[in-house]
C-alpha positions as CSV (number, residue, x, y, z in Angstrom):
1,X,286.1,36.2,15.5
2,X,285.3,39.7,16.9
3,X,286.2,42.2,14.5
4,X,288.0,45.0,17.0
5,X,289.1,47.6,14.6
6,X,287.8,51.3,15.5
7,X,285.6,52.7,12.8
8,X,287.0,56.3,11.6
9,X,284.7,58.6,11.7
10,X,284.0,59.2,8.1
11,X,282.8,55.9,8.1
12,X,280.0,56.5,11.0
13,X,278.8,59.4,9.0
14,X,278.7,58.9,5.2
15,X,279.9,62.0,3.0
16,X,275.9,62.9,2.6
17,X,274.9,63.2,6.1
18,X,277.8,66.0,6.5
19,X,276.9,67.8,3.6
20,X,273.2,67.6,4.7
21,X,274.4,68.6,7.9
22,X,276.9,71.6,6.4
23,X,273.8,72.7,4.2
24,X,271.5,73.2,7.1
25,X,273.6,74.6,9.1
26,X,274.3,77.3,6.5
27,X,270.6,78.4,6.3
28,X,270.7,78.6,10.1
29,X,273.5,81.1,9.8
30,X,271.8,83.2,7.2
31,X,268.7,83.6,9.0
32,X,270.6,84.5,12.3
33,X,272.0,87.0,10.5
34,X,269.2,88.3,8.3
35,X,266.2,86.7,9.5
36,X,264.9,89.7,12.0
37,X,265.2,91.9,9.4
38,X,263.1,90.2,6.9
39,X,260.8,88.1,8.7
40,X,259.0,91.0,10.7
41,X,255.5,92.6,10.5
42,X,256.5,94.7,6.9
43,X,257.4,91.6,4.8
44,X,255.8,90.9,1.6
45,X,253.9,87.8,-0.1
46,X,256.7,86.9,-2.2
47,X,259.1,87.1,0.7
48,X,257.3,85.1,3.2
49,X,256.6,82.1,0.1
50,X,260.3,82.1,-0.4
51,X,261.2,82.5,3.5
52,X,258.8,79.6,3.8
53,X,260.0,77.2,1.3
54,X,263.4,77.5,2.3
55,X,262.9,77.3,6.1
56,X,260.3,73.8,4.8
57,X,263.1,71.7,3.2
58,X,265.7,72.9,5.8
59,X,263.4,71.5,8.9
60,X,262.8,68.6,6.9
61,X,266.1,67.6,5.4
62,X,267.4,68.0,9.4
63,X,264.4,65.8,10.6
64,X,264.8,63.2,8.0
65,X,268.6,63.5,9.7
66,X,266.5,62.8,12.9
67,X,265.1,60.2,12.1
68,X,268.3,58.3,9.7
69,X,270.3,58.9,12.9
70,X,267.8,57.6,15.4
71,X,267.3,54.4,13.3
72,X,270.5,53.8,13.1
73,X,270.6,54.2,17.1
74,X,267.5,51.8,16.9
75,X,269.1,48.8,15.4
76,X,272.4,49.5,18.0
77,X,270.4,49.3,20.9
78,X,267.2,47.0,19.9
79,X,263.8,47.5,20.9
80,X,261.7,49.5,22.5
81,X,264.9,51.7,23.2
82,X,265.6,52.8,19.5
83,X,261.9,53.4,18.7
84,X,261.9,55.6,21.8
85,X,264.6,57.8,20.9
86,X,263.3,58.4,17.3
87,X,260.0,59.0,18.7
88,X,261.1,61.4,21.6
89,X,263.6,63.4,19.3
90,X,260.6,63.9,16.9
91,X,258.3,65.0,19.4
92,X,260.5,67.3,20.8
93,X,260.8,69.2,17.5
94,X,257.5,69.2,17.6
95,X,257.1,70.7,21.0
96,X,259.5,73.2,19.9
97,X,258.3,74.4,16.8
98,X,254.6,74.8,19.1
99,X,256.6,76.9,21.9
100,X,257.9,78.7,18.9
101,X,254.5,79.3,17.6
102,X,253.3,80.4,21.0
103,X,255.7,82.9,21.4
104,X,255.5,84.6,18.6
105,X,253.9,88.2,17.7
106,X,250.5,87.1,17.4
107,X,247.7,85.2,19.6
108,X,247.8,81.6,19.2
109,X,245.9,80.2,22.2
110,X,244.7,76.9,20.0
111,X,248.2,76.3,18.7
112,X,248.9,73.2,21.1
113,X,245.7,71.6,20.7
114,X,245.1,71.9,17.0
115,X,248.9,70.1,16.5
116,X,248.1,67.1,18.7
117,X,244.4,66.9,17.5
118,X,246.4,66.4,13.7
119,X,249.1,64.9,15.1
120,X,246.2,62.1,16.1
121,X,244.4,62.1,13.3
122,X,247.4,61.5,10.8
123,X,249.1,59.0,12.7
124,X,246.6,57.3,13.9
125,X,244.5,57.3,10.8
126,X,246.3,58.3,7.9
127,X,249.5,56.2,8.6
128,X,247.7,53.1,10.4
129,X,245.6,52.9,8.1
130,X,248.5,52.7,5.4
131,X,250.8,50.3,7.3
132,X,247.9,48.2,7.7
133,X,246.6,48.0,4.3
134,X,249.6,48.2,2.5
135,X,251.8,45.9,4.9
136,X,247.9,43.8,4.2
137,X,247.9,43.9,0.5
138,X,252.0,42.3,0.8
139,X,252.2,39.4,3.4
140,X,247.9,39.1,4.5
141,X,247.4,39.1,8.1
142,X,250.3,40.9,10.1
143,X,250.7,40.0,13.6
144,X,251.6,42.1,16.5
145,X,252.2,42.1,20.5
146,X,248.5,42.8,21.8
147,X,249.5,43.8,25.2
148,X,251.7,46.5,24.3
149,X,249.7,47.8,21.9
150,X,246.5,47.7,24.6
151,X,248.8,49.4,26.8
152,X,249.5,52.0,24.2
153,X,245.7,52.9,23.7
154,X,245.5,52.6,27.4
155,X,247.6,56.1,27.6
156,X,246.0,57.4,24.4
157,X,242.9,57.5,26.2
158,X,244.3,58.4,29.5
159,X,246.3,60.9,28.4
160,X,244.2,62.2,24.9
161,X,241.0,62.6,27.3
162,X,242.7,64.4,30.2
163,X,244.4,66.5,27.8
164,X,241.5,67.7,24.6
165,X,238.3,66.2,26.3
166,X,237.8,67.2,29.9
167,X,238.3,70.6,29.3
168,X,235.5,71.5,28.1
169,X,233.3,69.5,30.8
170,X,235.0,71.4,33.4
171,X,234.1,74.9,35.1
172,X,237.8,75.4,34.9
173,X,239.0,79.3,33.8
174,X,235.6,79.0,31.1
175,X,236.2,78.8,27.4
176,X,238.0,75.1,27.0
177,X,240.7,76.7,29.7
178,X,242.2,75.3,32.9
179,X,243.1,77.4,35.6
180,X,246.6,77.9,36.7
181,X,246.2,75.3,39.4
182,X,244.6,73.0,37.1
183,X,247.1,73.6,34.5
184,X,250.1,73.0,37.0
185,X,248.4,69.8,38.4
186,X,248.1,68.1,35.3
187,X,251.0,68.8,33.9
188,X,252.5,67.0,36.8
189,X,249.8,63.8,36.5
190,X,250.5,63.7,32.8
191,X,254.6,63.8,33.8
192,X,254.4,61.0,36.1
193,X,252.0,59.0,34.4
194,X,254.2,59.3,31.0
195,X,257.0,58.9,32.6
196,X,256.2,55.6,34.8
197,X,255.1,54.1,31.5
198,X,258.3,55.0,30.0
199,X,259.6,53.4,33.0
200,X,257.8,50.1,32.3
201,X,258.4,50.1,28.8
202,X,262.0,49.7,29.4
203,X,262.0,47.8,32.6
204,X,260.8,44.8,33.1
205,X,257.9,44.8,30.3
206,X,260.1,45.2,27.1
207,X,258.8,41.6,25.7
208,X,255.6,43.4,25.2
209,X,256.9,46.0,22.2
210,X,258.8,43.5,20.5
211,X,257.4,41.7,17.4
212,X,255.8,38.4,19.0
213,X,257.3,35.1,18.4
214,X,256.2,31.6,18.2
215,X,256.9,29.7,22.0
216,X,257.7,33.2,23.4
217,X,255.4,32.9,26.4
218,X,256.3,30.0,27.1
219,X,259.6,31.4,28.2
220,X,259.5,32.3,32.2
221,X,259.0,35.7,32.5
222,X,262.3,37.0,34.5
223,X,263.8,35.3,31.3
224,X,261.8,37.4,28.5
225,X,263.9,40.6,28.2
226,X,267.3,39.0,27.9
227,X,265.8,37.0,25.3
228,X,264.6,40.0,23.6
229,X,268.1,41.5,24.1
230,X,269.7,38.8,22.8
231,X,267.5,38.7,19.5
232,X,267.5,42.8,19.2
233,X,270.9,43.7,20.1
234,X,273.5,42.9,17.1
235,X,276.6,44.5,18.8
236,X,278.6,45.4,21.4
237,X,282.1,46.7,22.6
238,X,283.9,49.7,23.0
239,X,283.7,50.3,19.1
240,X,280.0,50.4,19.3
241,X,280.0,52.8,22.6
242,X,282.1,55.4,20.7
243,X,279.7,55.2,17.6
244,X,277.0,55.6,19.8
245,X,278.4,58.3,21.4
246,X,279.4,60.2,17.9
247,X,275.5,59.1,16.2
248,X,274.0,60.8,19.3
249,X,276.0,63.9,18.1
250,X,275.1,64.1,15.2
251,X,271.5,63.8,16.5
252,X,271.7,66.5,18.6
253,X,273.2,68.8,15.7
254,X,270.2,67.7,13.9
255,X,267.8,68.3,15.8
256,X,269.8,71.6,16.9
257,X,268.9,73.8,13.8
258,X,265.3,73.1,14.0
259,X,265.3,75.1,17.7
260,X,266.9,77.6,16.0
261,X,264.7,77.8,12.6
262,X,261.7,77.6,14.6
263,X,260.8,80.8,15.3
264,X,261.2,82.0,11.9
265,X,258.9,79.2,10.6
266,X,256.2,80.0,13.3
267,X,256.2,83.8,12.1
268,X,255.8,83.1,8.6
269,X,253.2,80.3,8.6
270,X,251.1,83.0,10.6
271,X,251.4,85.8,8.4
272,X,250.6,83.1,5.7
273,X,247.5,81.4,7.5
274,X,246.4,85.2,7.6
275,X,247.2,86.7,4.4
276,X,245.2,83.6,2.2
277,X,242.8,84.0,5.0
278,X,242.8,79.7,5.9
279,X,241.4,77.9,8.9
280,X,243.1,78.1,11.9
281,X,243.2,74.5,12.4
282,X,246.1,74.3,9.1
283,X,248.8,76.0,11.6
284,X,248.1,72.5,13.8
285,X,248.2,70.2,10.5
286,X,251.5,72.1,9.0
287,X,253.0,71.1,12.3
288,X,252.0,67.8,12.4
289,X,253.4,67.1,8.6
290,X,256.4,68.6,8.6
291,X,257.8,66.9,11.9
292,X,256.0,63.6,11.6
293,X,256.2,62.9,7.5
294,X,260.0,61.2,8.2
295,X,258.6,59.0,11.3
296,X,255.6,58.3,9.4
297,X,257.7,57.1,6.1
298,X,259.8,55.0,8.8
299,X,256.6,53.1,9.9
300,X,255.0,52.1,6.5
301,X,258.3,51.3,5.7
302,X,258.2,48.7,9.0
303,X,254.9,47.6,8.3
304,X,256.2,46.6,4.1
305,X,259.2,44.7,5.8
306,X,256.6,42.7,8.0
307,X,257.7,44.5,11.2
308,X,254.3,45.6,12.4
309,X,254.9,45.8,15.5
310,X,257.7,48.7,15.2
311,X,255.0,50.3,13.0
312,X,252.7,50.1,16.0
313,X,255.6,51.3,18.3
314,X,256.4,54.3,16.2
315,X,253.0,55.8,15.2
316,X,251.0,54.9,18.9
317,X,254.4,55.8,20.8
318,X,254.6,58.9,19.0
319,X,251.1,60.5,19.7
320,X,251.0,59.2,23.4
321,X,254.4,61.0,23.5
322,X,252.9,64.0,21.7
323,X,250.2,64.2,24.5
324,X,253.1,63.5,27.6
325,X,255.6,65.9,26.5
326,X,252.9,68.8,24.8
327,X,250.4,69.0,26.9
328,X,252.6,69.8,30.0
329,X,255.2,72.1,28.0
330,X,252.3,73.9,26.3
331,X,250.8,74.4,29.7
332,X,254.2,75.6,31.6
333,X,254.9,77.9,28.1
334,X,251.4,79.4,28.5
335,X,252.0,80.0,32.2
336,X,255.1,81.6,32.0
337,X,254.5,84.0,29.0
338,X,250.9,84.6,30.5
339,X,249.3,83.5,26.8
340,X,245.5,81.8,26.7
341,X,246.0,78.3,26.4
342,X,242.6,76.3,25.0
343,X,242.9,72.5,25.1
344,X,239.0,71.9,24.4
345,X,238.3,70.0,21.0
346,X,235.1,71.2,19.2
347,X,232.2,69.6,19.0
348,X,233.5,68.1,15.6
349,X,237.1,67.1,16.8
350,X,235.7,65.5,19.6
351,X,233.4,63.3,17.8
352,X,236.5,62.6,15.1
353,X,238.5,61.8,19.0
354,X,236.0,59.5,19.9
355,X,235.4,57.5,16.5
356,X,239.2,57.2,16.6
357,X,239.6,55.9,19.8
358,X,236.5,53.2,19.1
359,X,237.8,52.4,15.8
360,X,241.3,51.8,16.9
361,X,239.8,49.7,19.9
362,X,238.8,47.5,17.5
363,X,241.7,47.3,15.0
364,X,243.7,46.2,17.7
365,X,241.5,44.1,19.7
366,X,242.9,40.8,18.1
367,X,246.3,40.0,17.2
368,X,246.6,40.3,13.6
369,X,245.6,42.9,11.4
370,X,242.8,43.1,8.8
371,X,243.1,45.0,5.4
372,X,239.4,46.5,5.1
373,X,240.1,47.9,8.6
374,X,243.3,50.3,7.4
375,X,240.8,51.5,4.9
376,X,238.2,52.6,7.7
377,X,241.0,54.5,9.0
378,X,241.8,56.2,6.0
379,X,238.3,57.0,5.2
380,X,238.1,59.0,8.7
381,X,241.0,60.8,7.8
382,X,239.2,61.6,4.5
383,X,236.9,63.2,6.5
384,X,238.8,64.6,8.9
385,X,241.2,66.9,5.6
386,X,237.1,67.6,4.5
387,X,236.0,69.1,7.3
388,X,239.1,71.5,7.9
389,X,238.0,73.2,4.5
390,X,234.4,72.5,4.8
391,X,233.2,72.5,8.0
């Protein structure tokens, strides 16, 4: 018997998510109020250490928020729709804390490229490569849907070489630049070809991100998505609409305070990069961590419960949304502040781009996974951490 009894709110969201959500919201107030009076040009070491650290666990105790209140969403709604809004609600604080970074005092012009160039080479790498050796090392082979995953490196490869590679085989505005015409038209392609696929994914061709099951194609294929519906989708009803309705607020005041927090964050990690005198390149990976370390968690946490493929939907959904959403808003940022923008890899990062895409061509080429393979692919990001310090 259906169980019609409205939820109270206080049992949507548990006592810790609003005192996380009370806490964060408290260091948000403080640095409206003080942070432009600190965080300028004339702050110290030990300032911009302490600024830092409390600014780190803020943006991460919201985006592990994020992500609790997107998986919760995910199980409501089934798949690909939940793995979508975790991964676009991450990649738009990622997107933001890069526009924050852009805008700040100094010259960034790498700034975009640098985040989805680590952005590629942890998820991809790092956390592949630990979903498929550790989900390995548990339950042996791991199966997976091989179309939507082909489809997946499809757009990584679409989207990744229109994006990092073909700027620098282009006369363009010289330097790894595009011109404003260039930069305008492909933000547009990269729009419409992200958004079509998002379109796909969600209509018509969701039997291809859902974990494959024995006799499923076999079942006519105007037939498949209610069939994945039926198996995703635990509940329904007006109770459910009004806890989706408060869960997506909370989101949203998750995700809120990380806009907010952003700008502070992007001035002290450059006046840090500078002061110790580090590679560039670490603005990129600090970036890439601190948004993507709760999404990446979520995965290897699939891939241990033998739910590859939501491992697969999170880490390859997340960098071809990385490339769809930053690309374009990097471009449109850059554009409308007048700031360089410089998309070209180096020589390096385009050899690591290209032993990534091959190597991940072949993980995925079959339909299960192989241990020794997640070890390639933490091996490259081995070298990939090695040749940021010592290049």
């Amino acid at each position: 018997m259906e169980n019609n009894q409205k939820l109270s709110f206080k049992e949507i969201v548990p006592t810790n998510t609003r005192i996380r959500l009370l806490l964060v919201w408290v260091v948000v107030g403080v640095f409206m109020f003080l942070g432009h009076n600190v965080f300028n040009e004339s702050m110290t070491i030990t300032t911009a250490i302490l600024g830092f650290l409390v600014l780190l666990f803020t943006i991460i105790a919201a985006a592990f928020g994020v992500v609790k209140e997107a998986d919760e969403l995910a199980h409501k709604l089934g798949e690909p729709y939940g793995t979508l809004i975790l991964t676009l609600s991450i990649v738009s604080i990622e997107v933001i804390l890069i526009s924050a970074v852009m805008l700040g005092p100094g010259e960034n012009p790498t700034i975009g490229k640098d985040s989805i160039f680590s952005v590629m080479m942890i998820i991809m790498n790092l956390v592949i490569g630990l979903c498929i050796l550790l989900g390995g090392l548990k339950y042996g082979e791991q199966e997976y849907n091989a179309q939507g995953t082909t489809s997946y490196l499809g757009m990584i490869i679409m989207l990744g070489g229109i994006g990092l590679l073909l700027p620098n085989f282009i006369e363009g505005a010289g330097g790894g630049m595009f011109t404003n015409t260039q930069a305008i038209a492909f933000s547009v392609f990269i729009v419409v070809l992200y958004g079509l696929f998002l379109k796909f994914q969600m209509k018509g061709y969701q039997h291809l991100y859902i974990q494959p099951k024995k006799g499923f194609l076999e079942i006519p294929f105007n037939e498949r998505n209610v069939t994945a519906n039926n198996d995703d989708t635990t509940h329904s009803g007006k109770n459910d609409k009004r806890e989706l309705w408060i869960r997506s607020g909370i989101l949203l005041a998750m995700i809120l305070p990380i806009v907010l927090l952003s700008h502070n964050m992007a001035v002290v990690v450059d006046f840090g990069i500078k002061a110790a005198k580090l590679p560039t390149l670490l603005g990129g990976v600090l970036i890439a961590i601190i948004v993507f370390t709760p999404e990446s968690m979520t995965a290897v946490k699939a891939a241990l419960n033998n739910e590859f493929q939501r491992a697969i939907n999170l880490c390859h959904g997340a960098f071809v949304s990385t490339v769809g959403l930053t690309v374009p808003s990097v471009l449109i940022v850059g554009l409308i502040s007048q700031k360089n923008v410089l998309f070209g890899l180096t020589a390096t990062e385009t050899i690591l781009f290209t032993i990534t895409l091959l190597l991940s061509v072949i993980t995925f080429s079959g339909k299960r996974t192989t241990p020794i393979v997640g070890i390639m692919h933490l091996v490259l990001f081995a070298v990939f951490m090695l040749l940021i310090f010592n290049p």
